[in-house]
N, C-alpha and C positions, 0 to 999 in steps of 0.2 A: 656483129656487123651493124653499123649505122647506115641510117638516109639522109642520103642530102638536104638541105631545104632549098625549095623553090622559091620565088617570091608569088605575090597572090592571083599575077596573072598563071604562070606556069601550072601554081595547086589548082586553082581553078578550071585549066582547062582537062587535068586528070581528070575530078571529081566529073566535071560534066558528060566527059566521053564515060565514066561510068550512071550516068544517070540522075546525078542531084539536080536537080532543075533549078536551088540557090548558093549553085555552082562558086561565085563569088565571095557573096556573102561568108558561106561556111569556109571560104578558104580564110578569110580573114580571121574566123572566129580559130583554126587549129591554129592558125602560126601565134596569133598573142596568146595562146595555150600554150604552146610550145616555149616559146619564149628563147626563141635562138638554140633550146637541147636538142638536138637531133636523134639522141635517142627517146625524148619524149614523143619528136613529133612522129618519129617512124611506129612507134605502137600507136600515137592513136589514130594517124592516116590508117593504116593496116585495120583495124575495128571499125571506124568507116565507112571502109570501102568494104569489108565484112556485114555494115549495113544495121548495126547498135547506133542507135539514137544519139544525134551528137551531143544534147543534153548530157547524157549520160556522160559522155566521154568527158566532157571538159566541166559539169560539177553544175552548169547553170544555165540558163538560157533567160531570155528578156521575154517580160509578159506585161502588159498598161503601162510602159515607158518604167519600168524597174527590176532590178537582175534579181533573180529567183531562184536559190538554191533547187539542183536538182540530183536526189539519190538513183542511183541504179537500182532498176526493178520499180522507178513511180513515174506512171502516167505524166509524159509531159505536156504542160498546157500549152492549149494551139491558139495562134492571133485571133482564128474565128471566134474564140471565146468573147475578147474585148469587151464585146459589142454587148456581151449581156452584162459584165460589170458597170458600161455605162448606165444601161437603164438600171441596174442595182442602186448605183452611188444614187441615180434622181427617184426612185421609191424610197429609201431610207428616209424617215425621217431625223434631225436632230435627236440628238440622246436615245435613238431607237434601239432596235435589237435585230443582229440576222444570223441566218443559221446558213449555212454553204455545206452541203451533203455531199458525198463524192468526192470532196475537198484535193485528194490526191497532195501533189506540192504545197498546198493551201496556196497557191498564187491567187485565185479569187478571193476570197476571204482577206489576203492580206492588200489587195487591192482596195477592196471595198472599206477596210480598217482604217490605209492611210491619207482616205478621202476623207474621213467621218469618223477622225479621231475621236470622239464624243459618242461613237456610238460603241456600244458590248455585239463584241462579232464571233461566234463561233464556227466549229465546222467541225466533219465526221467524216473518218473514212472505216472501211472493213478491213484495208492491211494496214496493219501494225508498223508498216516501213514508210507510208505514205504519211502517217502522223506524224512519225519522226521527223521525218522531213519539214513535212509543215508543222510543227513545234520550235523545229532550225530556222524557219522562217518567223519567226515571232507571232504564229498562228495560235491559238487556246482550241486545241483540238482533241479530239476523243476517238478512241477505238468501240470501233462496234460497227448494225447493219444500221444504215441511213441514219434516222429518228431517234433510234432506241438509245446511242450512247447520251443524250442531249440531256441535261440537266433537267431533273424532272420539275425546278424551280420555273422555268422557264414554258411550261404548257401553259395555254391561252393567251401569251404576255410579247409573242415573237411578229414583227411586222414584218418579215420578208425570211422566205426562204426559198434560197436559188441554190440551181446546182446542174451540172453539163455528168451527167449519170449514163452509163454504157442505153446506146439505142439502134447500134445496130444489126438488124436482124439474123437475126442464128444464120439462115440459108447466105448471106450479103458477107460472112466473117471473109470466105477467101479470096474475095472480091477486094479485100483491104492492099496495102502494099505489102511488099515482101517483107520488109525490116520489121514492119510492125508485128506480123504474123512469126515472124523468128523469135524475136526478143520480147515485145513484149505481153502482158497477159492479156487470155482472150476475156477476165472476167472486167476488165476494164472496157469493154465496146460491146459483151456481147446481149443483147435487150431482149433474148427471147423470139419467139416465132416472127411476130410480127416488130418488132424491134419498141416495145411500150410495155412489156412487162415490169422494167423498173421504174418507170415515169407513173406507170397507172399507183406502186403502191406508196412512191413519194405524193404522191397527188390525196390518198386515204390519209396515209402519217402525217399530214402538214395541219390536217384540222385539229388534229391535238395539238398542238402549238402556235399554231396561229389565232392573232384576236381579231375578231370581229372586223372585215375594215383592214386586214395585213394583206400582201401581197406576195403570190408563188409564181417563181421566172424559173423556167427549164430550159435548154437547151434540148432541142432537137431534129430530125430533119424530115425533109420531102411531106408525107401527104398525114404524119404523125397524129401534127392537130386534132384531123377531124377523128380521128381512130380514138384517143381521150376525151374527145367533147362530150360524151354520154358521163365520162367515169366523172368529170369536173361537177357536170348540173348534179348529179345523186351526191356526193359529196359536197355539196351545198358552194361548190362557188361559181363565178360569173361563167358567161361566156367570153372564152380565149380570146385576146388578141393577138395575132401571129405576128412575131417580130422576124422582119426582113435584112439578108447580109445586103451586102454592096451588088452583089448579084441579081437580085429582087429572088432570091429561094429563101423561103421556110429555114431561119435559126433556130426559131424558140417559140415561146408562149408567157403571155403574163397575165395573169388571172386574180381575181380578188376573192379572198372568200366571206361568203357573207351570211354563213350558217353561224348556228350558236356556238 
């Protein structure tokens, strides 16, 4: 048995009566998926509205104005992010070097790549599918925890390492959306008690790699900051700048280090 196709007012007004709030948008995005098959679109409506990442469904999603291979079972990157790739692309300097930790898709990294061709851009993830992925995106990425895979060529030599790393807090996980909590992993959001367990030991690993004078952008949210402001001064770099969304809430932090 096949499904009909609607046009994108019709899918869109299902999706919404179930809850997508870019009700539209995403109708647009299954039907040029579909591509006129009706059995294509009737399985991936059906997954969905089962509530798997539409990412996942249709193989790709748009991140800094360019479409971004996406595998099933890897972290999709969210528009929030953008915003730290912008201040990434203006820290880089010419011919520099950066490292994207977390990498998941490698859509940061590949962002920050096709700003600053001229620069050597790595990245790291801990699954093995998330590399693949960002490998399929023309990423130079490494399996391992955070730091550890990165080219040992590469300590005291890197001016920037950014990365959007799980921060939120263990007790906050079921507080997440439903889809998220079904499909995908909770080791991709989950940061520990207070949600800075993995921000505190990217913040330790960064001074092995960072030169004197480099710069470290995290993503993360609400009162974060000041919860790392001790771990940054003892690990020798500045005091945090808090970078603000469009919201004026807490994204991220960018920090220089300025220990040996």
């Amino acid at each position: 048995m096949t499904t009909s196709i609607p046009d994108v007012v019709g899918l869109g007004a299902v999706l919404r009566s179930a809850g997508f709030v870019a009700a539209e948008r995403e109708a647009e995005v299954l039907l040029a998926h579909a591509s006129g098959d009706r059995a294509v679109f009737g399985a991936a409506l059906a997954r969905r509205l089962g509530g798997e990442p539409l990412a996942w469904i249709v193989g790709e999603t748009m991140f800094f104005g360019a479409t971004v291979s996406v595998r099933a079972g890897v972290y999709v990157p969210r528009r929030q992010s953008e915003s730290l790739v912008r201040r990434a692309i203006e820290l880089l300097p010419r011919g520099g070097t950066a490292v994207d930790v977390c990498t998941g898709t490698g859509a940061i990294a590949r962002a920050i790549g096709r700003a600053r061709p001229d620069a050597t851009v790595v990245a790291s993830d801990i699954d093995p599918r998330a590399v693949a992925c960002a490998r399929a995106n023309g990423v130079e990425a490494f399996v391992g925890d955070l730091l550890e895979p990165v080219p040992a060529g590469l300590r005291g030599r890197v001016d920037l390492v950014v990365g959007v790393v799980p921060y939120v807090p263990s007790a906050a996980m079921s507080l997440l959306q439903r889809d998220t909590l079904a499909f995908e992993s909770g080791v991709s959001y989950d940061g520990g008690d207070d949600g800075v367990d993995i921000l505190r030991r990217v913040v330790a690993e960064g001074t092995r790699y960072l030169r004197h004078g480099g710069s470290l952008l995290l993503e993360l949210g609400a009162d974060q900051a000041g919860l790392i402001a001790s771990d940054l001064e003892r690990a020798g770099y500045s005091p945090a700048v808090v970078l603000l969304d469009d919201d004026r809430d807490p994204r991220g932090i960018e920090t220089t280090f300025t220990g040996s």
